[in-house]
C-alpha positions as CSV (number, residue, x, y, z in Angstrom):
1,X,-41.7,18.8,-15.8
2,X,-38.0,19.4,-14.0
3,X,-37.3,17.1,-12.0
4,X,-33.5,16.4,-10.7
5,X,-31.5,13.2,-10.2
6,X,-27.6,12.3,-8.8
7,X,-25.4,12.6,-11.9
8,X,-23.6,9.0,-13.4
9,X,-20.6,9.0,-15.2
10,X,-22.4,8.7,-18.5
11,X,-24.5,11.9,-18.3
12,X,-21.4,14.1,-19.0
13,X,-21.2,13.2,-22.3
14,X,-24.3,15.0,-22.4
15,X,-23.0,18.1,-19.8
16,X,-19.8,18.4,-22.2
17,X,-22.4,19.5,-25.0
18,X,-24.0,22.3,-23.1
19,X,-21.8,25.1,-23.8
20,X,-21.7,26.3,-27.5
21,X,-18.1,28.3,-27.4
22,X,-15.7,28.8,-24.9
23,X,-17.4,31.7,-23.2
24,X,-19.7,29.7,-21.9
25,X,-17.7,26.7,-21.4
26,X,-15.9,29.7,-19.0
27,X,-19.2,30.1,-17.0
28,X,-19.2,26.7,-16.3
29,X,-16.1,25.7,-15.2
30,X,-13.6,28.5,-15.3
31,X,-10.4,26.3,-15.2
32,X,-11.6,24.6,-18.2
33,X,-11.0,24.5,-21.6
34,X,-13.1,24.2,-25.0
35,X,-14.5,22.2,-26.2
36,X,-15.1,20.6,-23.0
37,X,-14.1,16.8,-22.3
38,X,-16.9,14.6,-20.4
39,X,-13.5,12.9,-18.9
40,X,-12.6,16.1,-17.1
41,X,-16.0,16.9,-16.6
42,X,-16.6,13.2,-14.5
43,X,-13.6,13.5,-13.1
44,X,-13.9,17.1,-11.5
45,X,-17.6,16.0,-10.6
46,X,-15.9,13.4,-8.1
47,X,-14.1,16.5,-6.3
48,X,-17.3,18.6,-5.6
49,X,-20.5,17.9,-3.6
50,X,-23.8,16.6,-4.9
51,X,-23.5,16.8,-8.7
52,X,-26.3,16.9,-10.0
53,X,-28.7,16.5,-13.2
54,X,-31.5,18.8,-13.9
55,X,-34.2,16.9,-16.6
56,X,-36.8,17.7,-18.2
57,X,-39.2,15.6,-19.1
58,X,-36.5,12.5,-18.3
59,X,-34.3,14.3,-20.4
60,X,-30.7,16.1,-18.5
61,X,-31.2,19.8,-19.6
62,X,-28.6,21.4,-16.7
63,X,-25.7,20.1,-14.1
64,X,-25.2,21.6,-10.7
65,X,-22.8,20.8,-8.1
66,X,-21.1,22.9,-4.9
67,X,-17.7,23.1,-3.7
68,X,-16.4,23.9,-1.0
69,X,-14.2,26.8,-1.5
70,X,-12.9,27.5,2.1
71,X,-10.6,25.0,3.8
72,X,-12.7,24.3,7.2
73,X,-10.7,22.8,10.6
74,X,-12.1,21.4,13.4
């Protein structure tokens, strides 16, 4: 069952594994590099809105976040 969670610092050392070459490292996180670093992964997780972990069956399986790509005034 999927079932989805707030991420914690030590899941990216899990997230970093995900892609398997730098292409898809690219579709992740396209001002990245490969192989990916759970560091930059945490830190850049701090910058965005709800990171999250996808599991399946208690185990993480995919990472989603947003950003906010427009600069809103009020």
């Amino acid at each position: 069952m999927l079932t989805f969670r707030d991420s914690a610092r030590e899941d990216f050392n899990r997230v970093a594994a995900f892609p398997a070459n730098a292409s898809e490292a690219f579709y992740m996180f396209p001002k990245g590099t490969f192989p990916v670093e759970p560091q930059f992964l945490y830190e850049l997780s701090l910058t965005s809105r709800v990171p999250t972990i996808i599991e399946y069956n208690g185990e993480p399986v995919g990472y989603s976040n947003l950003y906010d790509g427009l600069n809103h005034t009020t």
